[in-house]
C-alpha positions as CSV (number, residue, x, y, z in Angstrom):
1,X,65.2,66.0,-93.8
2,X,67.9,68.6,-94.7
3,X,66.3,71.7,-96.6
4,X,65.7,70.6,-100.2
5,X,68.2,71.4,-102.8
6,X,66.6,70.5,-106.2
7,X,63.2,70.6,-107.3
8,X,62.9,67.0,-107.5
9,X,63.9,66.7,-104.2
10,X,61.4,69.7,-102.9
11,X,58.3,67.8,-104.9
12,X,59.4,64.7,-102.7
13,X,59.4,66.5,-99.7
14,X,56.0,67.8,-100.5
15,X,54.5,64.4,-101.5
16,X,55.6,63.0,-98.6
17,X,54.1,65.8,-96.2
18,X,57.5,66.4,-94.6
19,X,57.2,70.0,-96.0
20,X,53.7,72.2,-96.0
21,X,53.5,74.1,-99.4
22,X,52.2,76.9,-97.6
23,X,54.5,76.7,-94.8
24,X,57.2,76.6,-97.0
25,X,56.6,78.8,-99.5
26,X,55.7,81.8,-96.9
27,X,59.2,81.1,-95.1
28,X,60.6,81.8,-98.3
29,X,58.8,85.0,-98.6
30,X,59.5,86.0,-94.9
31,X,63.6,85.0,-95.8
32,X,63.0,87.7,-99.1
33,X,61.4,90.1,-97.2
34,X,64.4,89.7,-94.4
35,X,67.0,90.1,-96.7
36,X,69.7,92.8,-96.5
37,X,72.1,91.7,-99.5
38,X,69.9,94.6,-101.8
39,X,68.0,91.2,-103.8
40,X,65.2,92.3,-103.8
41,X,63.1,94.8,-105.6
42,X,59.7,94.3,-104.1
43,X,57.9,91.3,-103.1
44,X,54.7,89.4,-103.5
45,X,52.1,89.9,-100.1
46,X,50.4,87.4,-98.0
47,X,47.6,87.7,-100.2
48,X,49.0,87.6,-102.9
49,X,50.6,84.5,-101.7
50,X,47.3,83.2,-100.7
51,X,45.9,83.4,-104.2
52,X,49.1,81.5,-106.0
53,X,48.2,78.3,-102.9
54,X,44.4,78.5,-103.7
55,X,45.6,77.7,-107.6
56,X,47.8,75.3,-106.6
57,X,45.1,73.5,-104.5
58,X,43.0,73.1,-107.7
59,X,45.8,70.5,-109.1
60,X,47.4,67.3,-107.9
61,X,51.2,67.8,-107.2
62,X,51.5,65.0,-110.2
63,X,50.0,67.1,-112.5
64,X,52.3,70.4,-112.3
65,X,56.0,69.5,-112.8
66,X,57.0,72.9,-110.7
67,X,54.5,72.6,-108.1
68,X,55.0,74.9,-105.6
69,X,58.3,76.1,-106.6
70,X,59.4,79.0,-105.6
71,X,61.3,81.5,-108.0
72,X,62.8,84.8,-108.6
73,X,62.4,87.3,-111.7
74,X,64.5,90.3,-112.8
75,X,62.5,93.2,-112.6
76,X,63.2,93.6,-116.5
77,X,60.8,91.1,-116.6
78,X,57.1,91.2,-116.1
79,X,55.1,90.2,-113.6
80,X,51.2,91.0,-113.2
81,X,50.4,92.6,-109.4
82,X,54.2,94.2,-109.1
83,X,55.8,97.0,-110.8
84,X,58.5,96.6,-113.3
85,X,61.4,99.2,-112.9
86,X,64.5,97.9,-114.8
87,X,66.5,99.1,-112.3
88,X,65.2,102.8,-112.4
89,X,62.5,104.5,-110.5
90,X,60.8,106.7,-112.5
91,X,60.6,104.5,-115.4
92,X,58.7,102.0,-113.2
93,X,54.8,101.2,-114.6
94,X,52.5,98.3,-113.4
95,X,51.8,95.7,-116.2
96,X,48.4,93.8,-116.9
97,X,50.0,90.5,-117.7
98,X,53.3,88.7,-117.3
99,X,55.4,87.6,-119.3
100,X,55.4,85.1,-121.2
101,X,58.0,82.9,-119.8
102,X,56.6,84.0,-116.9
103,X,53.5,82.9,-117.4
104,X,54.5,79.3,-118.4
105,X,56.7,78.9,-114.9
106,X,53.1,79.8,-113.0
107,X,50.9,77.7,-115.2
108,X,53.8,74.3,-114.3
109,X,53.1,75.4,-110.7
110,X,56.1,77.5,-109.8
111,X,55.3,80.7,-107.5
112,X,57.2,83.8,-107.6
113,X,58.3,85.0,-105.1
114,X,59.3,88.9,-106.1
115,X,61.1,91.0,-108.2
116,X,65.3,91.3,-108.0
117,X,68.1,94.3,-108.5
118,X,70.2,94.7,-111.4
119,X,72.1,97.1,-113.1
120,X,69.9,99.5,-114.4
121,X,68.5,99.0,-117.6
122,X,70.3,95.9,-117.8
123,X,73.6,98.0,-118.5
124,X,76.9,96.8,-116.8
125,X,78.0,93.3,-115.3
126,X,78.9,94.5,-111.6
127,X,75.9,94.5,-110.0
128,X,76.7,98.1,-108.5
129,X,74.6,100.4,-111.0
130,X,71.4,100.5,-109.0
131,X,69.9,103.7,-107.0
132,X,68.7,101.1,-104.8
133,X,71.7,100.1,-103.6
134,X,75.2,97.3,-105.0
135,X,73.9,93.8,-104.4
136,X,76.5,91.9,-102.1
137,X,77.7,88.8,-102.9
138,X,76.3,85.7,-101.3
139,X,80.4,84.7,-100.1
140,X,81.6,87.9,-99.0
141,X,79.3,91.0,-98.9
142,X,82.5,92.9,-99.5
143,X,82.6,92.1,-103.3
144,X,80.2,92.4,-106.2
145,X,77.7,89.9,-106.9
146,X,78.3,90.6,-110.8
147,X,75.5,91.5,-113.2
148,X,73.4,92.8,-114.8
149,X,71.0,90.2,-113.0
150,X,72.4,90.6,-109.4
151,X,69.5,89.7,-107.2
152,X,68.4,86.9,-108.8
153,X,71.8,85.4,-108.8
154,X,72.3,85.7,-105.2
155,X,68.7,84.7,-104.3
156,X,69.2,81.4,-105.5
157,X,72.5,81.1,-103.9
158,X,71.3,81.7,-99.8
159,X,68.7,79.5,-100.8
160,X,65.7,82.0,-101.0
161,X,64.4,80.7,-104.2
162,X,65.1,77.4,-105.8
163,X,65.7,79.1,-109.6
164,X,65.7,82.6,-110.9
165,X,65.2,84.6,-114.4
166,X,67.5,87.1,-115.4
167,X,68.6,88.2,-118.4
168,X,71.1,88.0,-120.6
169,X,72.7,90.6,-123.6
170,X,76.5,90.6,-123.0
171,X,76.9,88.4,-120.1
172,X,74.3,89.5,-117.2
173,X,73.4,85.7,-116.7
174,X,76.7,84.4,-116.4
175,X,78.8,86.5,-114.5
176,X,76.8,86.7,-111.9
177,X,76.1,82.6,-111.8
178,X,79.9,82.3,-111.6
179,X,80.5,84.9,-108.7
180,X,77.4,83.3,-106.5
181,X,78.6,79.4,-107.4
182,X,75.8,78.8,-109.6
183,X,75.0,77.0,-113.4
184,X,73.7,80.3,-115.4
185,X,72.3,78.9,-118.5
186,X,72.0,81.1,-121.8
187,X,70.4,79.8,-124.2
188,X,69.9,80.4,-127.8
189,X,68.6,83.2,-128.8
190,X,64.9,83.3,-129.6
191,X,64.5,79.5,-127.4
192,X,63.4,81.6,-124.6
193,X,60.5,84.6,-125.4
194,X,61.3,88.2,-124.4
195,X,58.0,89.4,-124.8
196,X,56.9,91.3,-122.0
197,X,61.1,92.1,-120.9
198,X,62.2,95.4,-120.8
199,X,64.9,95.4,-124.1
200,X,68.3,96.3,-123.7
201,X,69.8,95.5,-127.0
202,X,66.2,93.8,-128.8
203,X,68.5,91.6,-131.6
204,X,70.4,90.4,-128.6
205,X,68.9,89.7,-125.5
206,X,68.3,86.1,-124.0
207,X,66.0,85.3,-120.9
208,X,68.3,83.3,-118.6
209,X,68.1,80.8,-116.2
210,X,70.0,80.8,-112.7
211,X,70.1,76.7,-110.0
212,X,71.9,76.0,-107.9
213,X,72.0,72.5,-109.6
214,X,72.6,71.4,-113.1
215,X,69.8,69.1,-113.5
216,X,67.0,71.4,-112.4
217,X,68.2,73.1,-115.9
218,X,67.2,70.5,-118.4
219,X,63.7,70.8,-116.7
220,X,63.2,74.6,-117.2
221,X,64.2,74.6,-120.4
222,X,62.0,72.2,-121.5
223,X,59.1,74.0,-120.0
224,X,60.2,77.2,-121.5
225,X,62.0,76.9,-125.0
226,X,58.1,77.2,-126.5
227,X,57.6,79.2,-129.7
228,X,56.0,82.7,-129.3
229,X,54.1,84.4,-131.8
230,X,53.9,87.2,-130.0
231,X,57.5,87.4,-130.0
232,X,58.6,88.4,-133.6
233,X,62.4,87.5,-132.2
234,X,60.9,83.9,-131.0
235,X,62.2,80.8,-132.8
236,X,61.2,77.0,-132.1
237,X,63.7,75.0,-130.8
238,X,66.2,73.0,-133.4
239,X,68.8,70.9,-134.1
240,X,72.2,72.3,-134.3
241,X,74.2,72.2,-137.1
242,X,76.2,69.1,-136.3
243,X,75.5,66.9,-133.3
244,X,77.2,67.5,-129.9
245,X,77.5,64.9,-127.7
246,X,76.2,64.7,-124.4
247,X,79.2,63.0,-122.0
248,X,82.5,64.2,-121.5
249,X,84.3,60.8,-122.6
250,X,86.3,62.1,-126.1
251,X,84.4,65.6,-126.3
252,X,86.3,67.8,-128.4
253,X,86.9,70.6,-125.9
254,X,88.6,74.1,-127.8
255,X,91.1,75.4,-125.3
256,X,92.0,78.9,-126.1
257,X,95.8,80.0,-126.1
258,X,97.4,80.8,-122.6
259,X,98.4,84.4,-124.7
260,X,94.6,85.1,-125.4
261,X,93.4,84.6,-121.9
262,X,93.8,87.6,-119.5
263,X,92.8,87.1,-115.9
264,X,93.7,91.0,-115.0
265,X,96.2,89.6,-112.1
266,X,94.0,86.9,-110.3
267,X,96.8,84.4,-109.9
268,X,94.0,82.2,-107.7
269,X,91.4,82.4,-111.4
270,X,93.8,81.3,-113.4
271,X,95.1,78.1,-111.1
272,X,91.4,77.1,-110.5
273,X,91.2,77.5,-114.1
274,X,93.9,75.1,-115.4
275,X,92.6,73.0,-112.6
276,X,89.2,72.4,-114.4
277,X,91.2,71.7,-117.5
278,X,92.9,69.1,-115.7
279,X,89.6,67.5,-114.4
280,X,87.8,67.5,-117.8
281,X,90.9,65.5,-119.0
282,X,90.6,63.0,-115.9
283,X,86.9,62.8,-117.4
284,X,87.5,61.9,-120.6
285,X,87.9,65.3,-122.6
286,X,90.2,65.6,-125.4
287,X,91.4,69.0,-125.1
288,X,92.4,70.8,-128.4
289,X,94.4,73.7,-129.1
290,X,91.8,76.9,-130.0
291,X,91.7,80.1,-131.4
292,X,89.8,82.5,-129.4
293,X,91.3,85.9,-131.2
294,X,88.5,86.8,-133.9
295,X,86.0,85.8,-130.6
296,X,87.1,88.6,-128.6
297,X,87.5,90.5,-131.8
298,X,84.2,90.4,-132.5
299,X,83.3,91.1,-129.0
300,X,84.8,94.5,-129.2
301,X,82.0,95.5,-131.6
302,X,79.4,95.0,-128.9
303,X,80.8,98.7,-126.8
304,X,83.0,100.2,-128.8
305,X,80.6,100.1,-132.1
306,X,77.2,100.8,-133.2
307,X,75.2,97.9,-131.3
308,X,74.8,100.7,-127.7
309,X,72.6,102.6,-130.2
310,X,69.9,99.8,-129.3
311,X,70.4,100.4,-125.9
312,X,69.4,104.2,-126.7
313,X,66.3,103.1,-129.1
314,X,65.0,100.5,-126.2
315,X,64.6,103.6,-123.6
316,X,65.1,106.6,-126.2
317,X,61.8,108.6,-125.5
318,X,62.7,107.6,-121.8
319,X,65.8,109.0,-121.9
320,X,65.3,112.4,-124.5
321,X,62.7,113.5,-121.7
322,X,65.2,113.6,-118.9
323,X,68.8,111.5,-118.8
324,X,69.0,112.7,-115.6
325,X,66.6,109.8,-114.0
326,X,69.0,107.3,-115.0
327,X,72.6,107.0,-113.0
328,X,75.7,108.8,-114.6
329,X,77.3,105.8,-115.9
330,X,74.0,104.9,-117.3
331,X,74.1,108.4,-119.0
332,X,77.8,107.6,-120.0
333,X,77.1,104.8,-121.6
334,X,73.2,105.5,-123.7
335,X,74.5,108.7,-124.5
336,X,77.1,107.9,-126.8
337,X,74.8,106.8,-128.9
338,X,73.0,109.8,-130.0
339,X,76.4,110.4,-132.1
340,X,76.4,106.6,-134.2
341,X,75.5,107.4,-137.5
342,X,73.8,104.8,-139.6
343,X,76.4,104.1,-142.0
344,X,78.5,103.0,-139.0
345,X,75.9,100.7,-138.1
346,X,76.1,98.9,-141.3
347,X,79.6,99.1,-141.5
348,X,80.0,97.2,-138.2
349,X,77.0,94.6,-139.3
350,X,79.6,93.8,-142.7
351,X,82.4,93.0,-139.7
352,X,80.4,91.2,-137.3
353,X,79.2,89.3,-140.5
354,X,83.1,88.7,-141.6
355,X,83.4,87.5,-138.1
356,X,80.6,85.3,-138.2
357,X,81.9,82.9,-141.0
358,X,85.2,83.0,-139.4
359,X,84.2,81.7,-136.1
360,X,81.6,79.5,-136.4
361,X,84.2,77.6,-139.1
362,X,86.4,77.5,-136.4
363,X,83.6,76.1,-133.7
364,X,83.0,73.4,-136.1
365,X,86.7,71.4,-135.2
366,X,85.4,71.4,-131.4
367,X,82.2,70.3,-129.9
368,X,82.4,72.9,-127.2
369,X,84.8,75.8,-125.9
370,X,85.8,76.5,-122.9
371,X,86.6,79.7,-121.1
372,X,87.0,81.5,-118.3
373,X,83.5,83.0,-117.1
374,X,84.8,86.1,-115.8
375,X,88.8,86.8,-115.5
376,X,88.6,88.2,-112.3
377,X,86.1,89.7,-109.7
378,X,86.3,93.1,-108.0
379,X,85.4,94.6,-104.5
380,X,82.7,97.2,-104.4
381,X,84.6,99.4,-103.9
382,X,86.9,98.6,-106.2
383,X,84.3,99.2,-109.3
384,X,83.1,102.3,-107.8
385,X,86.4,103.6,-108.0
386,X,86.2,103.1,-111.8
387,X,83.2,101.8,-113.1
388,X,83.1,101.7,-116.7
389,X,87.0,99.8,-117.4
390,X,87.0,97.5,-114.6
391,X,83.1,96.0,-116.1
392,X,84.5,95.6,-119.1
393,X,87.3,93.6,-117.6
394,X,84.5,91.3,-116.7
395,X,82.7,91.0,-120.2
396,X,86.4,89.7,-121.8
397,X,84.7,85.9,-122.5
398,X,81.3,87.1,-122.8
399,X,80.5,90.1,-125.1
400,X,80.8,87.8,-128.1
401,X,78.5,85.2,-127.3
402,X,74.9,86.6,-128.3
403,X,76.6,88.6,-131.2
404,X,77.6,85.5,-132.9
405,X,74.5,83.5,-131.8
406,X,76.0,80.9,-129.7
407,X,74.4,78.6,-126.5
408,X,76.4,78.9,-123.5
409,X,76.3,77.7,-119.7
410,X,78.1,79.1,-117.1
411,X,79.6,76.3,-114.3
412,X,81.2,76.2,-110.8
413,X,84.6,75.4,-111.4
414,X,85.8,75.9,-107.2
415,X,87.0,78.6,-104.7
416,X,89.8,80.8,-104.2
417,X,91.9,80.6,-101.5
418,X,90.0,83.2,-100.2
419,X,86.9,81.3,-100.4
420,X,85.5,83.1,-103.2
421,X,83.6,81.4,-106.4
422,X,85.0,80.6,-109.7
423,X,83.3,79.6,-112.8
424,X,84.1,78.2,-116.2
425,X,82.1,78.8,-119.7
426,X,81.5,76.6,-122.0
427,X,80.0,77.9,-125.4
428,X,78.6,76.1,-128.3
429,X,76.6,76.7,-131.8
430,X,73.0,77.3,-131.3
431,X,71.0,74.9,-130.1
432,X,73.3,73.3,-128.6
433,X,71.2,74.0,-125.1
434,X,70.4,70.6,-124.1
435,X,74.5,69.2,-124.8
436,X,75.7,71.8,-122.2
437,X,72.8,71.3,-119.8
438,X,73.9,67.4,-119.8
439,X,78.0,68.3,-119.8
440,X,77.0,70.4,-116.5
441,X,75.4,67.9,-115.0
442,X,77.6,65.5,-115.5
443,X,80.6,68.0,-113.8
444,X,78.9,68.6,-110.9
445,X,78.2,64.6,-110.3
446,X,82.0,64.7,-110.7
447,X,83.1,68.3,-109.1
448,X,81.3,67.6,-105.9
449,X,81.1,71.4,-104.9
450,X,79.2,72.9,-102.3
451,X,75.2,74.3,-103.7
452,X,75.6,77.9,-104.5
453,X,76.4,79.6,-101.1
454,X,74.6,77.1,-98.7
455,X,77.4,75.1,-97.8
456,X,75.6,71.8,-98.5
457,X,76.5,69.5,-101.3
458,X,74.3,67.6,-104.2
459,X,74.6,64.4,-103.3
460,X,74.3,62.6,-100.0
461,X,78.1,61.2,-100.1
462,X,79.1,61.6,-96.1
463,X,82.2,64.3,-96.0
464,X,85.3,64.6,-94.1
465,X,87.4,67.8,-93.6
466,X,90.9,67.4,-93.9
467,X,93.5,69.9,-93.2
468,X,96.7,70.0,-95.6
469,X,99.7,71.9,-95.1
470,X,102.3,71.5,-97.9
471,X,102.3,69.9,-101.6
472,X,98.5,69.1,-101.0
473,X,97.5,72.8,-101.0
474,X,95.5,74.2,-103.7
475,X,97.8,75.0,-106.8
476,X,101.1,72.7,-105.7
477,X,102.4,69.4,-106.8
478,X,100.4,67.1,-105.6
479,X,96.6,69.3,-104.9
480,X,95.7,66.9,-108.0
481,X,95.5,64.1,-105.6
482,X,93.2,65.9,-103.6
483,X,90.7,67.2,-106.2
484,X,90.9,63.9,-108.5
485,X,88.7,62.2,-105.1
486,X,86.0,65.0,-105.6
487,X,87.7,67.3,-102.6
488,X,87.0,70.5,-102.6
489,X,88.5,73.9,-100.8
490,X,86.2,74.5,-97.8
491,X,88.9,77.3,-95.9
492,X,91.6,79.0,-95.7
493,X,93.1,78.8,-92.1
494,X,95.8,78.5,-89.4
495,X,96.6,76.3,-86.6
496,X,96.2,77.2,-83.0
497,X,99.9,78.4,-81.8
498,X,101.4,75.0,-80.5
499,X,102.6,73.7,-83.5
500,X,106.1,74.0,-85.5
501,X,106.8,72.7,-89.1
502,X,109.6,71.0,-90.8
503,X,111.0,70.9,-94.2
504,X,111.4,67.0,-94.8
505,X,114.2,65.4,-96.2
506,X,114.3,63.6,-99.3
507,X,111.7,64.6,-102.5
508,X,110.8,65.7,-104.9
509,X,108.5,66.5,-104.2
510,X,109.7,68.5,-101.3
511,X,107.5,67.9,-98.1
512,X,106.5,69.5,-94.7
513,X,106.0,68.1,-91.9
514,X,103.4,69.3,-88.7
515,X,104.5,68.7,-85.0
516,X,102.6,69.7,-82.2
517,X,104.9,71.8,-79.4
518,X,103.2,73.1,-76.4
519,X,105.8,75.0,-75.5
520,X,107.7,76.5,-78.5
521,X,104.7,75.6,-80.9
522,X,103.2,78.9,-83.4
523,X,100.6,79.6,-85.9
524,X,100.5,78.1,-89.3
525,X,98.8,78.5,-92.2
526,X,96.8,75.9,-93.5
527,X,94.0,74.5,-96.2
528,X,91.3,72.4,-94.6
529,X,89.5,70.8,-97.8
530,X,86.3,68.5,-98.0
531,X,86.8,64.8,-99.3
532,X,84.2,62.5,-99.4
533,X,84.3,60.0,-96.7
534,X,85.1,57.0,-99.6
535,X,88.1,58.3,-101.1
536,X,89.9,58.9,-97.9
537,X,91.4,55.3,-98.2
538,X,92.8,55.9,-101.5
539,X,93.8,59.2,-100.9
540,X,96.0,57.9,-97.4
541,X,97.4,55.4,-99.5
542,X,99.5,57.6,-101.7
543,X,101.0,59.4,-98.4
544,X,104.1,58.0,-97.5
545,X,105.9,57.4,-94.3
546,X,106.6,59.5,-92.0
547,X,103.1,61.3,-92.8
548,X,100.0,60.3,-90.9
549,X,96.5,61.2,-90.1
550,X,96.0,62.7,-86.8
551,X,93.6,65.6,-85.4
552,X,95.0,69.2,-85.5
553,X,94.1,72.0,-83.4
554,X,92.6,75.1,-85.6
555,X,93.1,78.5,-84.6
556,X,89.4,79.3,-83.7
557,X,89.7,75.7,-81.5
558,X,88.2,73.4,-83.8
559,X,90.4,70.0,-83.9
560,X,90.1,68.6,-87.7
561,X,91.8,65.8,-89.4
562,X,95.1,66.1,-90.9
563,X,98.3,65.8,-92.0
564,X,101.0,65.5,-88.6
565,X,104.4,63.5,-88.8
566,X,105.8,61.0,-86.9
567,X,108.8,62.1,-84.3
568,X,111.1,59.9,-86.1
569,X,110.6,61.9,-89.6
570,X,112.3,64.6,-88.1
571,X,115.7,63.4,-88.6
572,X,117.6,65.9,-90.9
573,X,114.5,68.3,-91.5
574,X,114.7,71.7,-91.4
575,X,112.6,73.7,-89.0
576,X,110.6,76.2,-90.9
577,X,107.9,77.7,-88.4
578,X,109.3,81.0,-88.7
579,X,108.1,81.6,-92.2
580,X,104.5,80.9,-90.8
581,X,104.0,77.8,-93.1
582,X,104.7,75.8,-96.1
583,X,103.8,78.8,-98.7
584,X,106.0,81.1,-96.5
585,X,108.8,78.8,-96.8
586,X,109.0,78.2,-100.6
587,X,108.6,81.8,-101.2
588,X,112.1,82.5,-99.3
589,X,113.8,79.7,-101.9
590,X,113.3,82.0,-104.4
């Protein structure tokens, strides 16, 4: 069968003896130990492996709901028999036990696998703050993988692990989960034990989960969200204040005002993000006006006031030894907070209180808000060039969340034109953990986007690509007819050089249309985008005449469906192939 994509699927595989547990599990650990993205930290052995199957061959596979599950775990997190490092070498040590989130994954029969990069000392959402090297993301290695819990993020993504643990303080579990395609889950605050994680901010941090599918989340978390008494920040599981409801049909969605979201210039984030709106509408979703200002308000207290003093006190006699062993931007950051006095502290606690009644008054008209995960995402080398603003860039829709104790999930929400990931947040009051878990469930049943960086899809709905070349092209008229049948953006492309295209008459809206010509024929750019194979009748019955389907010639010789016109549509259109396509040509209107 094709390589498993949930763990209900994997368990299948394994009861039916299609799949060897120990066959399988060590070609995960060979694909870890192969990797050159900078995921990994260090890995389990062959022994070590050996002892994790001689447990499992003690129990049925009925009898341990992650049987033989492979995982990754941020090495903030502990795990017996490898080193914890939190991203920094000479702080590493080698604990006796693991965690204890940790410890309930092994005991349901999940093996780990190793330990993953981040940001050192969970500090920074880029993914680039490691002496071990900037994690690459799983699209384009070119580009961060986002942070603070890079590796895990991307080892779920190539499919070297079917879930991960990271953490999360400002946003380390989302932003990376929307840069690698992936659901990052964090929960409330307490659900999910920190004892035996390396603190970053102690009143703040959250143990995350990364999947490459929604409804391996509701699983984890039930396993996990256990009360600690080891964990003096633990908290059982609750109700939340009021009920949220689990389907999309008449949700209350909070939309923040266009003038309080900033994408920092990514035209491509902010179509794909109006796009989602427009789907969650299609679904059922009653979107409502919101105010997001005293949100990002209260997000600004997170850096610019007292709460990087915890950062300092979770590493201080670390740190007072030698700030040297950490990275400068490390040192940038922690050291500022030697100077926060402790009436500043209580000073900000009165404002983050202030902000506290005001929001969650607010979050009480909605059932959920929905954001932006991330604005924009950045090359390498781009946050190299200036570390500290462009992260912060990326923390505009996160910082708030753990300050003012809500649940969030970050989702897919499609690609860039580019091919590049982008993901949606949507926030809640706390405990509202198993609501969002269902609402991203229930998107990607709908969204029908590729699995993390894999390039296969959740369900077993037989595909067609189809190659568009006007309207139909992500972010004009009539794209919505294209992503209302579950088609999504597979590449970005030209045609081989023997074609020419024509501005149609007639409209709105205006239309091209694709002729082949041997002789006088060029390159065009193109969108070839994946529809399932039952909504290609209804999507060729809203095309009129003279448009048909026909196979086109790609650039690299591939022939794919799509859009070509009829000889006899020609009549009065304008040849356009000079402006090398359809974009070309309504640029040079303006």
């Amino acid at each position: 069968m094709t390589q498993p994509i949930t763990i209900t699927q994997l368990l299948d595989t394994y009861r039916e003896g299609t799949l060897s547990v120990s066959e399988y599990l060590q070609k995960k650990l060979t694909q870890a130990q192969a990797d050159t993205r900078h995921v990994w930290l260090s890995c389990i052995t062959s022994t070590q492996l050996d002892q994790y199957l001689d447990a499992l061959s003690a129990h049925n596979i009925d009898d341990l709901p992650l049987y033989g599950v492979p995982f990754a775990i941020k090495d903030n997190i502990d795990l017996a028999g490898l080193p914890t490092t939190a991203g920094c070498d000479a702080y590493r040590y080698h604990p006796e036990s693991s965690a204890f989130v940790v410890e309930l994954l092994i005991a349901a029969g999940a093996v780990p696998i190793g330990k993953t990069s981040l940001d050192q000392f969970a500090t920074g959402l880029v993914g680039t703050r490691s002496p071990w090297g900037a994690t690459n993301n799983s699209f384009d290695p070119e580009y961060i993988s986002g942070g603070s819990s890079a590796g895990s993020a991307v080892a779920v993504a190539t499919g070297q692990v079917m879930f991960a643990l990271g953490t999360d303080t400002a946003g380390s579990g989302r932003v990376p989960a929307a840069f690698n395609n992936l659901f990052g889950l964090k929960p409330t605050k307490g659900v999910l034990s920190c004892q035996g994680v390396v603190p970053a901010c102690r009143t703040l941090d959250c143990v995350t989960f990364f999947t490459a599918n929604g409804d391996d989340l509701a699983l984890l978390h039930q396993l996990t969200a256990v009360s600690d008494p080891q964990d003096s920040f633990s908290r059982p599981f609750a109700s939340p204040r009021q009920p949220v409801p689990m389907t999309w049909q008449n949700l209350k969605v909070g939309v923040p005002h266009p003038s309080q979201l900033n994408f920092f210039g990514h035209d491509a984030y902010q179509a794909l993000y109006q796009q989602v709106l427009t789907q969650l509408e299609n679904m059922g979703a009653e979107l409502i006006p919101f105010d997001l200002s005293p949100y990002l308000q209260a997000a600004r207290l997170l850096y610019d006031g007292p709460w990087v003093a915890e950062r300092y006190a979770a590493i201080e006699e670390f740190y007072t030894q030698d700030p040297s062993r950490c990275l400068p931007v490390i040192q940038t950051i922690i050291g500022q907070a030697e100077n926060i006095t402790a009436a500043q502290t209580f000073k900000a606690m009165y404002q983050l209180q202030d902000y506290q009644v005001i929001c969650d008054r607010q979050l009480a008209e909605v059932d959920v808000v929905i954001t932006p995960t991330a604005g924009t995402i950045y090359t390498i080398e781009e946050v190299n060039q200036d570390p500290v603003a462009l992260n912060s860039n990326l923390g505009y829709y996160t910082n708030f969340m753990n300050l003012l104790d809500y649940s969030a999930i970050a989702i897919p929400g499609g690609f860039t034109p580019e091919g590049l990931p982008f993901g949606f947040t949507l926030f809640s009051q706390a405990f509202a953990d198993k609501s969002l878990i269902a609402l991203a469930g229930a998107w990607q049943k709908t969204a029908h986007l590729p699995v993390g960086a894999t390039g296969i899809y959740p369900d077993s709905t037989r595909r067609l690509d189809l190659l568009v070349c006007g309207a139909h092209m992500q972010g004009l008229p009539l794209n919505h007819q294209l992503t209302e049948l579950g088609a999504t953006l597979k590449q970005v492309t030209q045609t081989s050089s023997r074609y020419q295209l024509y501005a149609l008459a007639g409209g709105p809206p205006a239309r091209p249309g694709l002729v082949r010509n041997e002789a006088e024929g060029v390159s065009l750019d193109v969108e070839v985008w994946s529809i399932p194979m039952d909504a290609v009748g209804a999507f060729l019955s809203q095309i009129p005449h003279p448009l048909g389907l026909g196979s086109v010639e790609l650039l690299s010789g591939e022939w794919v469906k799509g859009f070509i016109c009829e000889p006899a549509g020609l009549e009065g259109a304008e040849n356009i192939s000079h402006f090398g396509g359809w974009r070309g040509y309504l640029t040079s209107l303006k």
